[in-house]
N, C-alpha and C positions, 0 to 999 in steps of 0.2 A: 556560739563557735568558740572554742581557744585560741584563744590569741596567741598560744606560746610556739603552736605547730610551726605557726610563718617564722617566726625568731629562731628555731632549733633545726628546721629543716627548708631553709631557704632554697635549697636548688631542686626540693624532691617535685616530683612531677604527677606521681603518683596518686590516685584518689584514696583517701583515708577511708579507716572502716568506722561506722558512726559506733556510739553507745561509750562516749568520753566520758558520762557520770556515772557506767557500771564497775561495780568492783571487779579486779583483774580476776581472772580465769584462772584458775589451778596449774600448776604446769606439769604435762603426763613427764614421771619417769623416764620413759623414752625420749624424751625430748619432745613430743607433738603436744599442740594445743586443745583441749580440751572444748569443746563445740558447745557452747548450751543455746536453747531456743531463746531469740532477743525478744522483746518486746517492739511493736511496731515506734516508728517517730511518730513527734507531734506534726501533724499535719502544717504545711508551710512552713517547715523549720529549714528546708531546703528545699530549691526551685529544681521541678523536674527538668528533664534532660526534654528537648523538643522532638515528640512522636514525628517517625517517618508514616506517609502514609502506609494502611493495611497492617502496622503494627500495629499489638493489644497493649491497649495504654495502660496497664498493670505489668506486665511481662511475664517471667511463667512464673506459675505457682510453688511454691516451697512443700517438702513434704513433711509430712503431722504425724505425732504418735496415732497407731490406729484408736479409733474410738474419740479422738479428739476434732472438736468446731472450730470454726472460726466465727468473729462474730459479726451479726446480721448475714449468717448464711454467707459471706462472703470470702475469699484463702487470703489469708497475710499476705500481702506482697513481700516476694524473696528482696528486691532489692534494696538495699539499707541507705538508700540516698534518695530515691523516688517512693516513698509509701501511697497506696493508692487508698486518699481518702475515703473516708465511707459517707454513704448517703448521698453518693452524687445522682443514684437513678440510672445509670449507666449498666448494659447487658454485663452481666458477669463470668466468665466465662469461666467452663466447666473445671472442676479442680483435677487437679493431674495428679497419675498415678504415683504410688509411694517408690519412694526411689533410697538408695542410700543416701547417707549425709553428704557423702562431699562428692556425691554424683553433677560433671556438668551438661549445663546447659544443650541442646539436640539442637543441631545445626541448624533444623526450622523454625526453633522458637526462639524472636527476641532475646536475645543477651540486655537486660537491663540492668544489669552488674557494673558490665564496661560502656563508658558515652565512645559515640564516634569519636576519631580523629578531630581535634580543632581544624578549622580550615586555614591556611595564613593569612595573616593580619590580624586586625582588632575582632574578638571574638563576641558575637551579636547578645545582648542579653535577652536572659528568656522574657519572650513577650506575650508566648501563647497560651491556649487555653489552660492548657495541664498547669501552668504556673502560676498562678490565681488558684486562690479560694473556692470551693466550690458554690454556686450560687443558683438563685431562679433567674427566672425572667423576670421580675421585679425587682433586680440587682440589690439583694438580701443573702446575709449569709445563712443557709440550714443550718447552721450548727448553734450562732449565736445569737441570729435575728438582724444583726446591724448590717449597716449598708457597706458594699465592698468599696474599696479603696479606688481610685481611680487607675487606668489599667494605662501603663508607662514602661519604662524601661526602669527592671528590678537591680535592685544590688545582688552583686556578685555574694554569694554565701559559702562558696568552699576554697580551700587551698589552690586548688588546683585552678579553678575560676582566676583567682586574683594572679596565680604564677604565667599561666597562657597570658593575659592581658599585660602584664609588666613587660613581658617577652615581647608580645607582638606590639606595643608602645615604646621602646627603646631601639626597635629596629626601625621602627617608621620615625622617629626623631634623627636616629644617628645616619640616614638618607639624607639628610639638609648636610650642604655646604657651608653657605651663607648664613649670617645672622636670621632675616625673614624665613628662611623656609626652616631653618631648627625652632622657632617661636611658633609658625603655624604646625608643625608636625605634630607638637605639644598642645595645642589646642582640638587639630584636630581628632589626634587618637583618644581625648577625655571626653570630648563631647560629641552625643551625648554617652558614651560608653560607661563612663565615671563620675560624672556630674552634668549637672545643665549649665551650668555654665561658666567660663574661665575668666580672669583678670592677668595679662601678666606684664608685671612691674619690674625696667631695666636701669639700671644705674644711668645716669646722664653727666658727663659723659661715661663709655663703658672704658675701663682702666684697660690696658693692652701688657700683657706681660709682667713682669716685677716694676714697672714704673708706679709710681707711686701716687696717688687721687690727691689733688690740690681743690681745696675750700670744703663747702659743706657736701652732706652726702643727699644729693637729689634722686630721687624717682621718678620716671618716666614713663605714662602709661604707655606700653609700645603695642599691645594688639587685645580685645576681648573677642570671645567667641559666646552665644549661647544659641540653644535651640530652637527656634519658632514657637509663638505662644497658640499659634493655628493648634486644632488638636483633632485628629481623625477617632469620630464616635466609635469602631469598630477595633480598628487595632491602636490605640491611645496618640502617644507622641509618635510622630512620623521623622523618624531617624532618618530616611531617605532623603530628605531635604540639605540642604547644604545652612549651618548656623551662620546668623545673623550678626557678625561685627560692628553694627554702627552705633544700638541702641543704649548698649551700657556704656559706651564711650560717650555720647553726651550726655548722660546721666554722672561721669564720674571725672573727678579732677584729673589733670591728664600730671599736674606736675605736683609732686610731693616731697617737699623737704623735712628729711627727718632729722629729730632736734637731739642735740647729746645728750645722752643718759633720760631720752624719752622709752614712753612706753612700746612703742615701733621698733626703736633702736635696739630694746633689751631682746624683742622677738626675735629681730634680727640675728642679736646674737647668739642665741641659743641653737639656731640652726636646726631645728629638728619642727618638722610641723606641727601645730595645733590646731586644736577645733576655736572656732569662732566664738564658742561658750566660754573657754577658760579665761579666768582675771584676765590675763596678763593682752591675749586677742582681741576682749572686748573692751578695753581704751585703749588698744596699737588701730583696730580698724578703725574710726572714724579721723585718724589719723591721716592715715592710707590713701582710702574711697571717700573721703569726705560725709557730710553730716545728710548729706541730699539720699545717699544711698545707704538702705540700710541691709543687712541678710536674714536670711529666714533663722530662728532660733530651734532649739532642742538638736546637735550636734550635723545642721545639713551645712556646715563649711570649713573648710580646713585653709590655714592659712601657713604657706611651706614659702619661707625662706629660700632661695638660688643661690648654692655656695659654689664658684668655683676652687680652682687651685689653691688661692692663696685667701678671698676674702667674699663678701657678700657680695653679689651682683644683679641681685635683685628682689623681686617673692612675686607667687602664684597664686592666686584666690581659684578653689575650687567651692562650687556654691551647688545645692539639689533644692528644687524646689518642696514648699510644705509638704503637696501630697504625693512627693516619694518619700521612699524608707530614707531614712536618716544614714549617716556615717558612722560605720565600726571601727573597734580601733584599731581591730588590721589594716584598715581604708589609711591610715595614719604609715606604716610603710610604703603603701603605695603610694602615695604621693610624697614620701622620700625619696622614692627611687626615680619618679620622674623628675622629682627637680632634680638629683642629682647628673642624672643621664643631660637635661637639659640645660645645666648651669655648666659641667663639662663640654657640652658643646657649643654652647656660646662662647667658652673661655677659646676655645682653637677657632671657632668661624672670626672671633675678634683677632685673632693670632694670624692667621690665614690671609685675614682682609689688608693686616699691615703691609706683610708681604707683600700681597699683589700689588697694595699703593708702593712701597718701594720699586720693587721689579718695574711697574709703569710710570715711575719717575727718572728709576733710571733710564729706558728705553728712551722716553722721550727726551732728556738731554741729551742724550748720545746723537737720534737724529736731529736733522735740523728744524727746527718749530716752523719757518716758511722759508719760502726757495725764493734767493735773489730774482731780480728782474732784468739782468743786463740787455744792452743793447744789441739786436740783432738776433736772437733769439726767445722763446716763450717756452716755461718749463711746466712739467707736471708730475709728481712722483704718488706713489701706491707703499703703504708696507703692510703687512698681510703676520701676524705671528702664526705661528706652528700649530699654537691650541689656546686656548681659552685660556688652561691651565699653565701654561708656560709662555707666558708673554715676553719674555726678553732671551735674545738670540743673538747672532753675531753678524746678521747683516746690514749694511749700511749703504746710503748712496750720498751723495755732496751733490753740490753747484758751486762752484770759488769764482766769483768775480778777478779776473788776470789784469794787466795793466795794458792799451792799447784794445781797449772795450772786447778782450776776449774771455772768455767764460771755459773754466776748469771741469770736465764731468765726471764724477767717481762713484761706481760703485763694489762695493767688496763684501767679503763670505767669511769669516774665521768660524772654523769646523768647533760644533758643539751649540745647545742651548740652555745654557747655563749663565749661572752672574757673572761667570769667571769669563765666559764669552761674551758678555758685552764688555765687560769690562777692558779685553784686550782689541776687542773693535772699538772701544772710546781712543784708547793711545793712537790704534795707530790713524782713528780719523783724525787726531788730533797734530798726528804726525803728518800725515796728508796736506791739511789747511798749511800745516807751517813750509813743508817745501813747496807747495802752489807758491804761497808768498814770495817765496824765494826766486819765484818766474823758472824752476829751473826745467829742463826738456821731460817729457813725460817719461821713459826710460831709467832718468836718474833720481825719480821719484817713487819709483818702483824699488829702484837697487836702494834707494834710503830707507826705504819701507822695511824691503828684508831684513838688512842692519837689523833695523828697529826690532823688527819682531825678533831675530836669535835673540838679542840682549832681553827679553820679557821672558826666555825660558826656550827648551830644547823642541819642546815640543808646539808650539806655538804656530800653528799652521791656517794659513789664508787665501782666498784667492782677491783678486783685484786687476782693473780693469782704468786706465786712466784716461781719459781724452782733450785733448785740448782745442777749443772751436773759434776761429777765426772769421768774423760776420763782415770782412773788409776784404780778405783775400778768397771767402770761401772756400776754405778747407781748413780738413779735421786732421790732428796729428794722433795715434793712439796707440797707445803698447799694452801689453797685455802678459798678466803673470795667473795661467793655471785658471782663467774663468771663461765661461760661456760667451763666446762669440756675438757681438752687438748686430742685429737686425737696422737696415735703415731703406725706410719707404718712400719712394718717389713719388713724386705728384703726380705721375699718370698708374697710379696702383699697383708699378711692379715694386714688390718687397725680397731684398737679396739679403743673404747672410755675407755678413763683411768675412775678407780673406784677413785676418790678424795671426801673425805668430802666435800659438799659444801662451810660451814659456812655461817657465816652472811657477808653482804657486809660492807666495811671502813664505816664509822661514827655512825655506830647504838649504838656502846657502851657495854660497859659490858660482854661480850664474849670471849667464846676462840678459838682460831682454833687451828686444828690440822692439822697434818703434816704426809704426808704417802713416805714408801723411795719403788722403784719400779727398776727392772730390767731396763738397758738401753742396749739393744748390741748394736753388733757393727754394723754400715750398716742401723738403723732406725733413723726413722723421726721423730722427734714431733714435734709439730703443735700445736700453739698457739693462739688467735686471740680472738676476740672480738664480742659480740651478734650482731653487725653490718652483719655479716657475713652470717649470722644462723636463722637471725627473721626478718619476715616484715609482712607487711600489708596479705601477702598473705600464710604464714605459721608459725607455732611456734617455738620455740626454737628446742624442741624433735626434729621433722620433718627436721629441718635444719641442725641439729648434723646429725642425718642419712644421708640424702643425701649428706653433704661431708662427711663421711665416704664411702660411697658409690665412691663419684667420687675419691677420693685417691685411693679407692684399684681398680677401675677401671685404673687410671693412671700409677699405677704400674706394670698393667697386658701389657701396652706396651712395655717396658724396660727388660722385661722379670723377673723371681724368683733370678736369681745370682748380676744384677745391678738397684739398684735404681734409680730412675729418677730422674734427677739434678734439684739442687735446685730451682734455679731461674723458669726453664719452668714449675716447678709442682708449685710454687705460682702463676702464669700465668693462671696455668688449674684450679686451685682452684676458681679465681677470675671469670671465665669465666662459673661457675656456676650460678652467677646472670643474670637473663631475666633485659630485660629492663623496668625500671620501680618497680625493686625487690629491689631496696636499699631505706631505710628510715634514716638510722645512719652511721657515721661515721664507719670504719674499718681499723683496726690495727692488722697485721698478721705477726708471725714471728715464721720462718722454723727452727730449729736447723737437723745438718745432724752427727749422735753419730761417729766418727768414733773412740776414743777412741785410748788409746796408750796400746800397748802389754806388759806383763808382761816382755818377754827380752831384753824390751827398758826401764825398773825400775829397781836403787841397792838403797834397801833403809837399812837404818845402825842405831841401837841408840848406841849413846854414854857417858859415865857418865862424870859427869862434874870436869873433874881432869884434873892436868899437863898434861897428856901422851894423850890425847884425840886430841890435833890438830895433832899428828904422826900419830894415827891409821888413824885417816880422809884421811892422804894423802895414806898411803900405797892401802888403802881399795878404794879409788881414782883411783889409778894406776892400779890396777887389772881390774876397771870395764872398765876404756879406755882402757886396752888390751885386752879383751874381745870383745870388740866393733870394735875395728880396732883401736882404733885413738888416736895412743901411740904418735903423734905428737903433741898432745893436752897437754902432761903431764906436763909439765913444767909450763904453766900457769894457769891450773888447782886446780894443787898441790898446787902452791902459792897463790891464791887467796882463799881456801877453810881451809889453814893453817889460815889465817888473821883473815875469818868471823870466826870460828869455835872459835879461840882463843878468839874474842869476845864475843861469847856468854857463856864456860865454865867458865868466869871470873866472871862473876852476875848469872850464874843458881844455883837455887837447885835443880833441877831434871835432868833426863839424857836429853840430847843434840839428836835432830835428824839431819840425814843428808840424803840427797834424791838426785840422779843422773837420770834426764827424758834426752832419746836419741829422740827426733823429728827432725824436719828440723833445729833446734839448739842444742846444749846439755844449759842445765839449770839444775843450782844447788840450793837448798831449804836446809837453817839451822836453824834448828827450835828449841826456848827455851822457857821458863814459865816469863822471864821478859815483862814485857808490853812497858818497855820506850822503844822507837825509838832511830834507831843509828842517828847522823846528821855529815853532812861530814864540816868537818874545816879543816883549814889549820894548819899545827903543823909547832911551833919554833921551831929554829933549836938547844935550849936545852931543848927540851922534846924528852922525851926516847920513845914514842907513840904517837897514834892519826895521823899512816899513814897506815892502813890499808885500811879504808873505801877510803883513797884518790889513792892504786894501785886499789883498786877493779876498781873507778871511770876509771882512766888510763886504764885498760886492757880490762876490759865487754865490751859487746858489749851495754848492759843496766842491771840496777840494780835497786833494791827498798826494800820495807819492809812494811810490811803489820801488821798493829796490830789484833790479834786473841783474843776470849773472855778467852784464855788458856794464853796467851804470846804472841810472837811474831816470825814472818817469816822474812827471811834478804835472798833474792834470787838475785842469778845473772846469763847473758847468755852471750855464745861465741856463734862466728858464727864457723861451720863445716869447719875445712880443707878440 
């Protein structure tokens, strides 16, 4: 074959005409080419084209000056790709009449000139009869006497051959996303079509962009492929099989560090494949694959470098076994071209992978990593992205632990699914937590919101929804700007859509919202979440509210009127309202379950801000722990509620509150009209104060203080004897 065809006419498609060692043709005056009778090929010098059935496996006959034979009684075959060897014994069929020279082919006879259509994909090599040597039944060649070759899958011998297979191996590579599936792509489309079997070696780690590779340069065997050594007596190697990944991987070093200015190193840099024979391959492989593994010799392997963008990222061993044909050195473009296609696509799946590890770091800081636990309530949240491929979106939900054991519920939508939308759903979560902190009404956490969002840009548009739940007074306070109306389920399974103002959504400007406070008992649901949930292509908003209202009080009706259905499995059934193909948006879902603290589990007390006010704290202390059982408690009670209380009747002007919640902890709440924060310091040992805050630190189990838009909260908790 010439080798120069594939280097001068890389794109052409076209089957070439044989007879590259005949001197050129005359060229007619006129312009036309001048015709003379070729000489037949050497027989196997090209693999015939695979007979359909009822086709003549010669094709039609060429026509002969009159008077002239062919030999062994036999007609030349016209095609110049497929010559039909002689002596195979095979019916000969009758020669056809004489025609002119450049008469073609009759509709009913075989075109062996032109092959079919490839089919798409990787194009099958010839395996059948016609492609083989002629032989007996004593698997002998008539022509030479020797034994035929064993019957496998042939090397590719034409241009066109090798241009179909780069074609349909670049498109079945450049399908992978991911690292793993552009490595198998590459394995699968060579084996066995190109070779029996593949190595391919990945940098470790693989370099990500212009960042730059710190220490030596490692290889990493990441995947081999070869073809089962099983071998079907009738049609050779059984392609049909799926290649066997495990066996040259234990046979071969997995980790390979190349040494500078070794012989690997140099292959490396050359970047252009070679055969396993050349100097320079035969001390880089035992380098590579280690001394255990050796390759077949006389050119069955090619060893191709993986160059991305900027540098090496790895090399490909393609290997043939002895008894197939060896590799040509067209074969030596070919596997240029897959490593190239393959070392490109590993450069963007490594590109791609960062990404999505960013995008899903930022997602997950933005939401919260787990949901408080406050008192009187039990929470459960869902977040759903948009697609696989766009993991980070602008929706968001919170839980803000409040001061007076109440719990903050938020969740919100900023339009778009971009970086630039999480990015503006981080501020303003981040705005959120800060005025929760600030205790102030849900209303004016909404109008701070807006603020927020104009100052980030004109266009900065959100919805959000804020709630504030009280597990002492049972009720919910909630205002609402421009988001889907919160669902909350009762314990005997009716599920109502709450009546909320809507408002306008965050950045519109100039607006007020309003705030409505609503029954909470004990034993229901609310349910929260996001238009993701509720709207798509295939219904509206309305439509989507009803039908989960529907599948809530449907799920209730399992659990029966006396027990609600638990949390987590009812966001499960919630979620499993969506058909496939029903989500368009991101979704942010988050369950609160009321269960709320009983009136005999609250002593709440005010007290006026005088001397005699830390005594009553304790006596009126002591009564509620005997009441409760848990006179075991009093002693550290007493004293630590004597310290805060004393702190606060010292700066108040107004009366002093004291609150005793009995849950799974007791927790104490004393509450004044100063705003400054206590801070805990260490007191000298001649100052007469400034150890109170330091027994509370010593005795609590935890403490804090919370500033309110009245004053401030100084709370602290014991565990239960």
């Amino acid at each position: 074959m010439d080798s120069t065809r594939v280097t001068e006419h890389p794109t052409s498609h076209e089957r070439r005409q044989s007879g590259a060692g005949r001197p050129s043709t005359p060229a007619d005056p006129r312009g036309a080419l001048l015709h003379t009778p070729e000489p037949l090929r050497a027989p196997g010098a090209l693999p015939a084209q695979p007979a359909r059935t009822g086709d003549a496996s010669t094709g039609s006959a060429p026509s002969t000056p009159r008077g002239q034979h062919g030999s062994s009684g036999t007609q030349a075959s016209a095609s110049t790709d497929t010559p039909s060897p002689s002596g195979t014994g095979a019916s000969t069929p009758p020669p056809a009449a004489p025609g002119p020279e450049h008469s073609q082919p009759s509709a009913s006879e075989p075109d062996a000139h032109r092959p079919r259509p490839a089919p798409e994909g990787i194009p099958a090599q010839p395996g059948a009869e016609g492609d083989r040597p002629s032989g007996n039944s004593a698997g002998t060649d008539r022509r030479t006497g020797q034994g035929l070759p064993h019957a496998g899958p042939m090397p590719m011998r034409r241009d066109g051959d090798r241009l179909r297979f780069v074609g349909a191996a670049t498109r079945r590579i450049a399908r992978g996303i991911d690292l793993d599936e552009i490595v198998m792509g590459l394995c699968r489309a060579t084996v066995p079509t190109f070779s029996d079997a593949i190595l391919v070696y990945l940098r470790d780690p693989l370099p990500v962009g212009d960042e730059r590779p710190t220490g030596p340069l490692v290889l990493r065997l990441r995947r081999t492929d070869r073809i089962p050594e099983e071998r079907d007596t009738e049609n050779g190697f059984m392609p049909a099989l799926r290649p066997e990944p495990n066996e040259l991987s234990a046979m071969t070093a997995e980790l390979c560090e190349v040494r500078p200015g070794g012989a690997l190193a140099e292959v490396l840099r050359g970047v252009r494949p070679v055969f396993a024979d050349a100097p320079a391959a035969r001390a880089a492989l035992p380098e590579l694959i280690g001394d255990e593994l050796s390759v077949p010799t006389g050119q069955r392997a090619i060893l191709a470098p993986l160059r991305g963008r900027r540098r090496v990222i790895g090399a490909a061993l393609f290997v043939r076994r002895p008894e197939r044909m060896a590799f040509e050195t067209d074969d030596l473009l070919v596997a240029a071209q897959l490593a190239t296609h393959s070392a490109l696509g590993i450069d963007k799946a490594v590109l791609y992978g960062r990404e999505a590890y960013i995008a899903d770091e930022l997602q997950r800081t933005m939401l919260p990593e787990t949901l408080p636990r406050p008192t009187g309530v039990r929470l459960a949240s869902r977040y759903l992205p948009a697609a696989e491929t766009a993991r980070v979106g602008g929706d968001w939900y919170d839980a803000i632990p409040l001061p007076g054991s109440r719990v903050a519920l938020v969740v919100g939508d900023v339009m778009g699914h971009s970086m630039t939308s999480a990015a503006i759903m981080g501020q303003l979560r981040t705005t959120a937590q800060t005025l929760a902190g600030l205790d102030l009404p849900p209303q004016e956490v909404l109008h701070h919101l807006d603020e927020q969002a104009q100052r980030l840009g004109t266009d900065r548009m959100a919805t959000c929804l804020y709630a504030v739940y009280d597990p002492v007074a049972h009720r919910i306070t909630i205002a609402n700007a421009g988001h889907p109306p919160p669902v909350l389920l009762h314990l005997g399974g009716r599920a109502e859509v709450l009546r909320v103002p809507p408002g306008a959504p965050i950045g519109v400007g100039g607006v007020d919202f309003e705030a409505v406070e609503l029954d909470a008992p004990a034993g229901a649901t609310l349910l929260l979440y996001t238009d993701g949930l509720v709207e798509s292509r295939l219904r509206d908003v309305w439509t989507g509210i009803e039908q989960l209202r529907e599948k809530l009080a449907a799920t209730a009706q399992l659990t029966g009127p006396d027990h609600p259905p638990p949390l987590e499995a009812l966001c499960d059934e919630v979620l499993d309202m969506l058909g496939p193909g029903d989500r368009d948006d991101d979704i942010a879902l988050l369950a609160a379950r009321f269960d709320g603290i009983a009136p005999s589990d609250v002593a709440y007390w005010f007290l006026e801000p005088e001397d005699a006010a830390p005594g009553r704290a304790r006596r009126r202390a002591r009564r509620a722990l005997s009441r409760w059982g848990m006179e075991d408690m009093s002693d550290s009670v007493e004293l630590l509620v004597s310290e805060v209380v004393t702190n606060a009747v010292r700066y108040a002007s107004r009366p002093v509150t004291l609150r005793l919640l009995r849950t799974d902890v007791l927790r104490c709440e004393v509450g004044d009209d100063v705003p400054q924060l206590p801070r805990l310091r260490q007191a000298r040992a001649t100052d007469e104060g400034g150890r109170g805050l330091y027994l509370v630190n010593k005795l609590a189990r935890r403490w804090g203080a919370t500033r309110l838009s009245t004053g401030k909260v100084v709370w602290f908790e014991l565990n239960r004897g």
